[in-house]
Backbone as CSV, one residue per row, in Angstrom:
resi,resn,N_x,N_y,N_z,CA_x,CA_y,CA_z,C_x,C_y,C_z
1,UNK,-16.726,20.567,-7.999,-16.515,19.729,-6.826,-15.321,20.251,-6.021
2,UNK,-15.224,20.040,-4.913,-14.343,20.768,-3.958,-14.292,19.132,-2.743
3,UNK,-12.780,19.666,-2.249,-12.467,18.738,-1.104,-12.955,18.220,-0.181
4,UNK,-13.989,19.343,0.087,-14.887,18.771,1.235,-15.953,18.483,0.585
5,UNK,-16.235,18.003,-0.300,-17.306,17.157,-1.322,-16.817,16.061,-0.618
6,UNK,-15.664,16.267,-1.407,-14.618,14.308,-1.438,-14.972,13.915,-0.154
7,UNK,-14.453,14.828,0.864,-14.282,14.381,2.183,-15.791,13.887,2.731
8,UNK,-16.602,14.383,2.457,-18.454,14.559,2.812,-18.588,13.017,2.545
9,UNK,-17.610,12.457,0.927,-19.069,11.442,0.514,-18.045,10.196,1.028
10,UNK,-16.817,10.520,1.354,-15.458,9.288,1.619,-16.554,8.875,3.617
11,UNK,-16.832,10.019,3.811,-17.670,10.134,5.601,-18.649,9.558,5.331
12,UNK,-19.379,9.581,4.512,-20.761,9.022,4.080,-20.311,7.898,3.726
13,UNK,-19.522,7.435,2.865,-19.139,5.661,2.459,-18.767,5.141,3.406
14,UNK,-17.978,5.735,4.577,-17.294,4.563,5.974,-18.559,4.865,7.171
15,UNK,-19.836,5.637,6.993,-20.841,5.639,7.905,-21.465,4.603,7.626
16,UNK,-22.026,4.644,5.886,-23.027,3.650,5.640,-22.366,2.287,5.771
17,UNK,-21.219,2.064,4.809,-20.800,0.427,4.817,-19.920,0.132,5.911
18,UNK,-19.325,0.839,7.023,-18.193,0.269,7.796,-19.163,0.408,9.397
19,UNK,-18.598,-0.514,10.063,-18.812,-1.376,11.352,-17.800,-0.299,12.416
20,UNK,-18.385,0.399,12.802,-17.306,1.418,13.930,-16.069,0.740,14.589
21,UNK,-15.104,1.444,14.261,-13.620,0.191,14.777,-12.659,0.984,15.422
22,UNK,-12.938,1.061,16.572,-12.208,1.770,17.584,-10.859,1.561,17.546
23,UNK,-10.264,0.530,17.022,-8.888,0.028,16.868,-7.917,0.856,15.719
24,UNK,-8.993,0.868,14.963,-8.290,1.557,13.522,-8.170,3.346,14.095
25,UNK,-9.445,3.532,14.584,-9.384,5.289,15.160,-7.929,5.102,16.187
26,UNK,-8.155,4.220,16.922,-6.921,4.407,17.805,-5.341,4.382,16.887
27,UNK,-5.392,3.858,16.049,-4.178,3.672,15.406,-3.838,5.368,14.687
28,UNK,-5.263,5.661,13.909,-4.763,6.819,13.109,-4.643,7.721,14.429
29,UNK,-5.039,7.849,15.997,-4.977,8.343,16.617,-3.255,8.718,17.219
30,UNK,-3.107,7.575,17.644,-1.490,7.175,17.441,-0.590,7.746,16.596
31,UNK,-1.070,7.940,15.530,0.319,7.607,14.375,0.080,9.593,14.151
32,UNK,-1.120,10.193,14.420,-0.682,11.492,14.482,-0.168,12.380,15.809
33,UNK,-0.373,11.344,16.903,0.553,12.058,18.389,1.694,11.160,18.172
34,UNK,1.967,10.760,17.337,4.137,10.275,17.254,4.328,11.256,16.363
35,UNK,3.637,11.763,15.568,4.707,13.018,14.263,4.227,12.421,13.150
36,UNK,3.767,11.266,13.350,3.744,10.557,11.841,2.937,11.076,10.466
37,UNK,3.700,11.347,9.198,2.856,12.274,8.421,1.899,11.869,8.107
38,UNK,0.572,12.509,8.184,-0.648,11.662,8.050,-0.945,11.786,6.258
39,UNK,-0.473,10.486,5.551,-0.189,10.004,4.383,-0.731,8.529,4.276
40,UNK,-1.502,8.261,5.350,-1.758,6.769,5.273,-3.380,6.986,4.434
41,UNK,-3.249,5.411,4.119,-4.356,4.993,2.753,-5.910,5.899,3.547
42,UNK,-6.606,6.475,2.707,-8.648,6.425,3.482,-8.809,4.885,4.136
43,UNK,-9.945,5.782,5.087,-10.502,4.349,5.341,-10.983,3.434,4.167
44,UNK,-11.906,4.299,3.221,-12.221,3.668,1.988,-11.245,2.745,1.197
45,UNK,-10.064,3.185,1.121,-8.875,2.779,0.651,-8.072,1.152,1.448
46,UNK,-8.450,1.629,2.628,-7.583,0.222,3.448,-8.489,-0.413,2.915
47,UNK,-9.834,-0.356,2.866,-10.797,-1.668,2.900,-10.851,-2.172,1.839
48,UNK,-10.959,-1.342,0.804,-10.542,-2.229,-0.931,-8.942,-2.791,-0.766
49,UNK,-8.506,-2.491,-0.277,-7.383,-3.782,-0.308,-7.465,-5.010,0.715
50,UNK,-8.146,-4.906,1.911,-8.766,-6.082,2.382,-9.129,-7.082,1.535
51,UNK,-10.526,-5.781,1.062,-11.474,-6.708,-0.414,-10.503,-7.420,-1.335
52,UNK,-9.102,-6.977,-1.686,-8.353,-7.283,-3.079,-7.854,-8.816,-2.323
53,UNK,-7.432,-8.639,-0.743,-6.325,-9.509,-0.509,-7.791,-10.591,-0.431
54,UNK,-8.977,-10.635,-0.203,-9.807,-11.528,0.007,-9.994,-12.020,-1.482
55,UNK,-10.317,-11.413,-2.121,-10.972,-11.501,-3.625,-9.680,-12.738,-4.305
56,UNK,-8.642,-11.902,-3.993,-7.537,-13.074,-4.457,-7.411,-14.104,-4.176
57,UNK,-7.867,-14.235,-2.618,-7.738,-15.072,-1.948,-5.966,-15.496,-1.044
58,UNK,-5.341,-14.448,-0.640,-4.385,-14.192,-1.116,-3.703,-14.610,0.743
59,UNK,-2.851,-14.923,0.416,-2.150,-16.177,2.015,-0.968,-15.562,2.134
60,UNK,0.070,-14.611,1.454,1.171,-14.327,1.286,0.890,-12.831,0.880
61,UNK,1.268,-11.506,1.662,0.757,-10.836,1.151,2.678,-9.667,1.482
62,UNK,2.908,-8.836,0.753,4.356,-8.030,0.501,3.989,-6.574,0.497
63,UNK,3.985,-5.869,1.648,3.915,-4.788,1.422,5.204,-3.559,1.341
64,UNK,5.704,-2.215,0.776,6.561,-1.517,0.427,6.374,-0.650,1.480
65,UNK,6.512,-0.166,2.297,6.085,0.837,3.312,5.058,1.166,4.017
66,UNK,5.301,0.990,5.232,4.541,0.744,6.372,4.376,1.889,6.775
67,UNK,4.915,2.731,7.030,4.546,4.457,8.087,3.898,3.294,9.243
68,UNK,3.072,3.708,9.752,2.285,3.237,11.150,1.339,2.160,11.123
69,UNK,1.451,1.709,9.368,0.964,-0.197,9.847,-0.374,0.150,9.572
70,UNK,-1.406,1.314,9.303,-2.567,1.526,9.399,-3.200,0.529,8.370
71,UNK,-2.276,0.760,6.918,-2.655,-0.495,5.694,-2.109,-1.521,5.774
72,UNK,-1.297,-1.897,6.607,-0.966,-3.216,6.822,-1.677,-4.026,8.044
73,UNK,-2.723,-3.215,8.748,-3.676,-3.671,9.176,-4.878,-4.405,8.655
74,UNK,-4.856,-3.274,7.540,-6.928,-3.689,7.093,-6.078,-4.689,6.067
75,UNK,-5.028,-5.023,5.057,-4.743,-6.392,4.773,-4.456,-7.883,5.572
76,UNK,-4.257,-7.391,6.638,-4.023,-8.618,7.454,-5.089,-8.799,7.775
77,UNK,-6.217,-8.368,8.154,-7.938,-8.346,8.580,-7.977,-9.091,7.568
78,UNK,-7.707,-9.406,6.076,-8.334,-9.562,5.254,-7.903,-10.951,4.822
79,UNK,-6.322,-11.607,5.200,-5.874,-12.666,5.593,-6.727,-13.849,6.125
80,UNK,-6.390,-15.033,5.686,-6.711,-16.403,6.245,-5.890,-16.556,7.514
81,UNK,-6.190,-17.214,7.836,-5.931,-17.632,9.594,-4.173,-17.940,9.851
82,UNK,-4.095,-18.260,8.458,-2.657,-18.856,8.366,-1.787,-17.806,7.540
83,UNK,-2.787,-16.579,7.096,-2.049,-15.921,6.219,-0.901,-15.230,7.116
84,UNK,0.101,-14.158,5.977,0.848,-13.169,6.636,1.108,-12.410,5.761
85,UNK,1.420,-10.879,6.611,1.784,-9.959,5.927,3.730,-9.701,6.242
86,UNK,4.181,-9.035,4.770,5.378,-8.891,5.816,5.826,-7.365,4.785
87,UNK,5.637,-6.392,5.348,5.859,-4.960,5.441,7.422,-4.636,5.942
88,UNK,7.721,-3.969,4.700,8.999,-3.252,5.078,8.901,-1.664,5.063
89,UNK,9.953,-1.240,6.251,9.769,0.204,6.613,11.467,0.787,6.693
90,UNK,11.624,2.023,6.463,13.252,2.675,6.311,12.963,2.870,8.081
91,UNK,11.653,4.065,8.382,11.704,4.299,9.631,12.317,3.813,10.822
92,UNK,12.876,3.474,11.883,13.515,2.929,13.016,11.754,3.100,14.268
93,UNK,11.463,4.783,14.232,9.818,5.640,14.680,9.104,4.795,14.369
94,UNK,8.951,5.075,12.738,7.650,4.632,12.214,7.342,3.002,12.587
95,UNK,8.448,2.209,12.441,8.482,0.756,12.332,7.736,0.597,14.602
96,UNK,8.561,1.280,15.043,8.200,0.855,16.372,6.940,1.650,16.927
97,UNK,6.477,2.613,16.352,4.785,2.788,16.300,3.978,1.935,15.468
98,UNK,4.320,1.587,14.551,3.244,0.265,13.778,3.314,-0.975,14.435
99,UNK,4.434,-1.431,15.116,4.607,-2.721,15.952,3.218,-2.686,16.856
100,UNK,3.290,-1.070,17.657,2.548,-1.001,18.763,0.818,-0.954,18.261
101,UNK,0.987,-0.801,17.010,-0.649,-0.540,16.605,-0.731,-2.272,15.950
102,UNK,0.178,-3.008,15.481,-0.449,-4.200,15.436,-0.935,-4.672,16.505
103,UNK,-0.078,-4.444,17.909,-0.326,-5.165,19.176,-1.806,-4.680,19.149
104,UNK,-2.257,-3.516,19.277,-3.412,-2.914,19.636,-4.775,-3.651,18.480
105,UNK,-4.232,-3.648,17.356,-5.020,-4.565,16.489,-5.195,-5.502,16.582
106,UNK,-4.774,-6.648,17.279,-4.572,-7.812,17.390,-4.551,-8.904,15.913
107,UNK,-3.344,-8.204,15.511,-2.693,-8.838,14.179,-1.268,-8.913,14.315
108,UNK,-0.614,-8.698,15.058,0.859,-9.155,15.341,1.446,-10.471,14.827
109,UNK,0.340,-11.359,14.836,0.667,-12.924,14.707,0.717,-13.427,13.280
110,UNK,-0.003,-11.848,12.518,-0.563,-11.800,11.103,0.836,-11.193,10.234
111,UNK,1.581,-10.743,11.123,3.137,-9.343,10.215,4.045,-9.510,10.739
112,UNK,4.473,-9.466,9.708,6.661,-9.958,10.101,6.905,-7.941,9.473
113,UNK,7.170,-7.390,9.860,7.643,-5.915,10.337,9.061,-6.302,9.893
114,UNK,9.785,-5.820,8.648,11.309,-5.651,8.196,11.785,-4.594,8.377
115,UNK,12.966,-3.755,9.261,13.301,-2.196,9.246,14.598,-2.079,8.399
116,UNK,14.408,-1.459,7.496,15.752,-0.775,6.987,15.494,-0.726,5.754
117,UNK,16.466,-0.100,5.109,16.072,0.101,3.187,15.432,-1.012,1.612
118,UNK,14.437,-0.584,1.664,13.382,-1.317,0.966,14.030,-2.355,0.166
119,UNK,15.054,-1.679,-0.498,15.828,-2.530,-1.768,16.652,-3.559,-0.966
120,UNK,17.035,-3.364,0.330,17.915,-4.338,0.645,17.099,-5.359,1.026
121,UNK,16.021,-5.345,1.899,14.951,-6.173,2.639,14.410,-7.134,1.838
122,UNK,14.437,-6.251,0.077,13.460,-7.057,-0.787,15.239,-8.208,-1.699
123,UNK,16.144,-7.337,-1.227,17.108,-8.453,-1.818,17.255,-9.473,-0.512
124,UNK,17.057,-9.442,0.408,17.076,-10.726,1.707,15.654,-11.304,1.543
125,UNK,15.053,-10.583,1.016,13.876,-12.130,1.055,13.808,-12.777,-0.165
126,UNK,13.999,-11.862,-1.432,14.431,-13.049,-2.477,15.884,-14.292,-1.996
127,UNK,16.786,-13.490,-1.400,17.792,-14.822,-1.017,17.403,-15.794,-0.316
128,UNK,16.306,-15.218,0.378,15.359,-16.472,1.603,14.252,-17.093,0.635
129,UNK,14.124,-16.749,-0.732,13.428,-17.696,-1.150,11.642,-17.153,-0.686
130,UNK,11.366,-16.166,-0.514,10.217,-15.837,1.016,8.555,-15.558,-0.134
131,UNK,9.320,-15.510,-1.581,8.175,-15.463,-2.189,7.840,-17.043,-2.446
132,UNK,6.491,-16.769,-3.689,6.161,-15.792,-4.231,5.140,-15.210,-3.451
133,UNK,4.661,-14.047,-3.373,3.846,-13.403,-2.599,2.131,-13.698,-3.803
134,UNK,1.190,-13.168,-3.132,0.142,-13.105,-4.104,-0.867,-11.673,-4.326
135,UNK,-0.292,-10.941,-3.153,-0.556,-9.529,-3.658,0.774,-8.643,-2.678
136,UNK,0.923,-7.717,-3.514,2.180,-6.696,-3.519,1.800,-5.549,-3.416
137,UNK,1.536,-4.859,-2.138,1.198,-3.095,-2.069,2.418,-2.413,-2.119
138,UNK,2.911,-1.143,-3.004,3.850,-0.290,-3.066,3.199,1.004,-2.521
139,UNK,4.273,1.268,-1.796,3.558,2.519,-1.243,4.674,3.110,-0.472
140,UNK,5.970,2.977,-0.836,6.759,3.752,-0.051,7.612,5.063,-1.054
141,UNK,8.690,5.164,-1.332,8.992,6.348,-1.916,9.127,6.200,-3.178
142,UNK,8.263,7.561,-4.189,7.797,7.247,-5.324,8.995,6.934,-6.351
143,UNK,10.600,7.565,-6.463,11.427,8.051,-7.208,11.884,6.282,-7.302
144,UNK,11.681,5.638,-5.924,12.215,4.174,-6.468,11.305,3.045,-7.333
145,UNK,9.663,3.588,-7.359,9.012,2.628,-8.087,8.794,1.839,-9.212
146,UNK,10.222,1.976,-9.919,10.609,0.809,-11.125,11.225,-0.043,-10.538
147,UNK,12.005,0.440,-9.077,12.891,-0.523,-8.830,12.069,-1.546,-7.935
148,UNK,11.229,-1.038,-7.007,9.776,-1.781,-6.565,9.266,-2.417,-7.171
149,UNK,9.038,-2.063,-8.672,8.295,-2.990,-9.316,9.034,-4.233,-9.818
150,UNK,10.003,-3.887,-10.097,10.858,-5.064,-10.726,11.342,-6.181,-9.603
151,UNK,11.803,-5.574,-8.313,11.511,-6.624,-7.261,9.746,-6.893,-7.341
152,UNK,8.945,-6.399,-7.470,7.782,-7.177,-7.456,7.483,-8.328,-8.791
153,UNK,7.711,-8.088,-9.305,7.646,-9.213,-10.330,8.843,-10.381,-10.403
154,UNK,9.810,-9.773,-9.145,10.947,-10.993,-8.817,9.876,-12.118,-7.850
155,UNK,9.304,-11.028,-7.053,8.977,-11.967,-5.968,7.072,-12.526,-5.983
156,UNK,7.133,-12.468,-7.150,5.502,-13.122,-7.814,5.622,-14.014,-8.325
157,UNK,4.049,-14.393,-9.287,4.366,-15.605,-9.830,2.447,-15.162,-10.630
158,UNK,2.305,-15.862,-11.596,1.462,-15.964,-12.438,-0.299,-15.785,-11.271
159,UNK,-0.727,-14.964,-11.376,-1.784,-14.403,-10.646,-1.594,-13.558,-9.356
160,UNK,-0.185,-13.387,-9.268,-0.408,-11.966,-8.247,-0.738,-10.807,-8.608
161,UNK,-1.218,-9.683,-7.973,-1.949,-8.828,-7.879,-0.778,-7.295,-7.319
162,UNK,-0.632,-6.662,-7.993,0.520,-5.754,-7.634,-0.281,-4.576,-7.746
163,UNK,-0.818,-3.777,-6.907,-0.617,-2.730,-6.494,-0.078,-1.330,-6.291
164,UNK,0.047,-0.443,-6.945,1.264,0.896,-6.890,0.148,2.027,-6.183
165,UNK,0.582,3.004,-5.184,-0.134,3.967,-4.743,0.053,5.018,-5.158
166,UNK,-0.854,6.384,-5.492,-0.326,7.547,-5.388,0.154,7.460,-6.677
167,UNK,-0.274,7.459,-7.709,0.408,7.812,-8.900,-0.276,8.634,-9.714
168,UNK,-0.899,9.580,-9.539,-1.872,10.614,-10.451,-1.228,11.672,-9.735
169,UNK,-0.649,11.855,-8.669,-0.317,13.304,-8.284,-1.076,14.282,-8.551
170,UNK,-2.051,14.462,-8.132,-3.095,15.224,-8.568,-3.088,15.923,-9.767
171,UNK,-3.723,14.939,-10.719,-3.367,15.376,-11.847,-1.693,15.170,-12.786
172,UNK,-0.577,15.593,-11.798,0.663,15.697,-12.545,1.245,14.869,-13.218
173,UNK,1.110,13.756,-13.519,1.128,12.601,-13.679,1.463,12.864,-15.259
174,UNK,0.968,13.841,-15.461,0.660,13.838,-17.783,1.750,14.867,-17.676
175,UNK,2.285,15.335,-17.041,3.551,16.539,-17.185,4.938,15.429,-17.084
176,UNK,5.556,15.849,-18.705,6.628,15.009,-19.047,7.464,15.693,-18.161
177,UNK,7.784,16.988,-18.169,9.117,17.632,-17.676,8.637,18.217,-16.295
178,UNK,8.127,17.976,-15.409,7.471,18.365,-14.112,8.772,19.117,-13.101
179,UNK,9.543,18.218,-12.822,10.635,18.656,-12.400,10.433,17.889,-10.971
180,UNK,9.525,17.183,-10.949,9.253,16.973,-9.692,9.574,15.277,-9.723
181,UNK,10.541,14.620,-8.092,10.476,13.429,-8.530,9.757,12.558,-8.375
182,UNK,8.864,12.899,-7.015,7.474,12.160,-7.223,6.642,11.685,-8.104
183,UNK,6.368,12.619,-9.159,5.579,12.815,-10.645,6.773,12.245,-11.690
184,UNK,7.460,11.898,-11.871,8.462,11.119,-12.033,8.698,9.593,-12.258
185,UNK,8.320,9.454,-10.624,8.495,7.789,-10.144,7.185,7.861,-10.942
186,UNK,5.875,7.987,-10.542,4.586,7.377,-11.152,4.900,7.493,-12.492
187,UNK,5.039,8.628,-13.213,5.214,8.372,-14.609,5.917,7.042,-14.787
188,UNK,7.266,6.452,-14.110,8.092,5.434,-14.461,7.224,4.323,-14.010
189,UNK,6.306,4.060,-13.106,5.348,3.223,-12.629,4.603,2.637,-14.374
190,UNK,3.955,3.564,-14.692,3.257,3.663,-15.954,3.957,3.259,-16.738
191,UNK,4.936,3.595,-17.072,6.256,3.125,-17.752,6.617,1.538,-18.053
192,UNK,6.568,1.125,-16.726,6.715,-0.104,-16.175,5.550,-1.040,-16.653
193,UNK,4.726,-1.048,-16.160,3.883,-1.467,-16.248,3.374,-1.596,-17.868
194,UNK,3.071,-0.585,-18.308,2.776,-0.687,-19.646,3.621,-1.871,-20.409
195,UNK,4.929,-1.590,-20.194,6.148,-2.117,-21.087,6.314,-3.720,-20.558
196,UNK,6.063,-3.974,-19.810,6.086,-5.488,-19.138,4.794,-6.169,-19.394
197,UNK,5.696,-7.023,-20.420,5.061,-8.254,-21.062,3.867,-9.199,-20.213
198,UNK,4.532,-9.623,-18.757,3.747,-10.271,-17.935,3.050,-9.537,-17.356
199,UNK,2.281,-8.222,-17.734,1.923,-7.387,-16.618,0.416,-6.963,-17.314
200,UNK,-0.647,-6.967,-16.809,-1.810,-6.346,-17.272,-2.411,-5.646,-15.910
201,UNK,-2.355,-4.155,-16.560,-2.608,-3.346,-15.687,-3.726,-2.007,-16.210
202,UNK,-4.126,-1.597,-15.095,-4.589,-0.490,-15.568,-4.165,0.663,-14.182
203,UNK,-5.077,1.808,-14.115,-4.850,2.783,-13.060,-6.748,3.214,-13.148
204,UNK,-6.537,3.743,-11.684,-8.193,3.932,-11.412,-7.829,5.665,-10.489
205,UNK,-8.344,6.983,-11.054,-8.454,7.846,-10.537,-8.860,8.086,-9.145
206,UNK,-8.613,8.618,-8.121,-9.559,8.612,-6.640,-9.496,10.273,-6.540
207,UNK,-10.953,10.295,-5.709,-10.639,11.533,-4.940,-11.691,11.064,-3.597
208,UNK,-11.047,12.389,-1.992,-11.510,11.867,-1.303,-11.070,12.389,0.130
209,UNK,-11.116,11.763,1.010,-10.670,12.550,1.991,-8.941,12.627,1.786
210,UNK,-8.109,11.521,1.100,-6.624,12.164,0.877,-6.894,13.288,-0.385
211,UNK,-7.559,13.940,-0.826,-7.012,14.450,-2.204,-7.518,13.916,-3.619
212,UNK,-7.111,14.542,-4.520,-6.904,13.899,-5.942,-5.694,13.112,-5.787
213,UNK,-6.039,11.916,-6.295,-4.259,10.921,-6.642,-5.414,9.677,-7.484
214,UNK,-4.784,8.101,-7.042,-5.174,7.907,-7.826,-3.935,5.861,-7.418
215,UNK,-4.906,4.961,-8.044,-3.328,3.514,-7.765,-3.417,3.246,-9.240
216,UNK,-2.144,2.574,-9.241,-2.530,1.215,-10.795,-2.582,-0.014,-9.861
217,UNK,-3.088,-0.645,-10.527,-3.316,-2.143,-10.557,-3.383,-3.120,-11.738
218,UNK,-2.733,-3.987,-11.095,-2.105,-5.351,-12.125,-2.040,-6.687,-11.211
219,UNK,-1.977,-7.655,-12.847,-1.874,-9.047,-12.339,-0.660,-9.261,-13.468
220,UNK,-0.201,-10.002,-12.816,1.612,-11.135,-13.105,0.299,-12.026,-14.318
221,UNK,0.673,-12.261,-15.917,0.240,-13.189,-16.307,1.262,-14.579,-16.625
């Protein structure tokens, strides 16, 4: 199998099951004429977390990094009328190109947009009390994802749904001494997860139009 397999059948899954959405093209359109590294979720990918935030049923939703809002779109799509998302971003760029692609989405009313360093944002909304959330996407820089996780299980509660992205590194993931800190953080993801009592998780391999990688997923018991 080769990349443009992945890529062939990821084109074939958003032909057959997805509804043409000029909004979302415009966004990934966007977010690659600002510079923005194109690192955001497959289409395949935004929409199973729609599916997750629906399936949960989920009114409160915490996401770890935004880049251009593309996945903090298809979760807010996936929101109750009353739901919200509230996405934090380091970017100053990134944060004020995702503003402009919510406007264009017409989900603005759906995301509270936080700018500045993840760990601090997630210590001001535990002081605000702002959980518990009911699903938690991580997806910003891998080397901090114990510390992500452990604010995620601050700001949960018995049936949330936590989320980690990007943790197979194609493949690298089983290399103890990698050297790399990306392959690192996920290993410590795994780490995490495994070792936490309230946590039942697993990880699901992907390949596709991003690549080989790969999420875990868990629920708070």
């Amino acid at each position: 199998m080769s990349s443009r397999t992945w890529t062939a059948v990821d084109d074939y899954i958003v032909s057959s099951l997805f509804e043409t959405d000029p909004a979302l093209d415009a966004v990934l359109a966007t977010n690659r004429d600002q510079g923005l590294p194109a690192i955001d979720v497959s289409a395949a990918q935004g929409k199973l977390l729609s599916l997750l935030v629906r399936i949960r049923g989920a009114k409160k939703v915490l996401e770890i990094g935004t880049l251009g809002g593309y996945s903090t779109i298809w979760m807010a799509r996936g929101l109750p009328a009353d739901g919200k998302v509230v996405t934090l971003e380091l970017d100053p760029h990134h944060a004020k190109v995702a503003r402009s692609n919510f406007e264009r989405a017409g989900v603005s009313d759906k995301v509270e947009l936080r700018l500045g360093p993840a760990l601090q944002s997630l210590t001001e909304l535990s002081s605000e009390n702002a959980g518990p959330f009911d699903l938690i996407f991580i997806d910003a820089d891998k080397p901090n994802n114990p510390n992500y996780l452990n604010w995620a299980m601050r700001l949960s509660r018995a049936g949330t749904v936590i989320v980690c992205d990007n943790v197979i590194r194609d493949g690298a993931v089983v290399k103890k001494d990698s050297g790399d800190a990306n392959v690192e953080g996920a290993r410590e993801a795994f780490s995490f997860i495994g070792s936490e009592k309230r946590l039942d998780g697993t990880a699901i391999q992907t390949v596709g139009a991003k690549g080989y990688d790969g999420f875990a997923i868990a629920i708070v018991d």
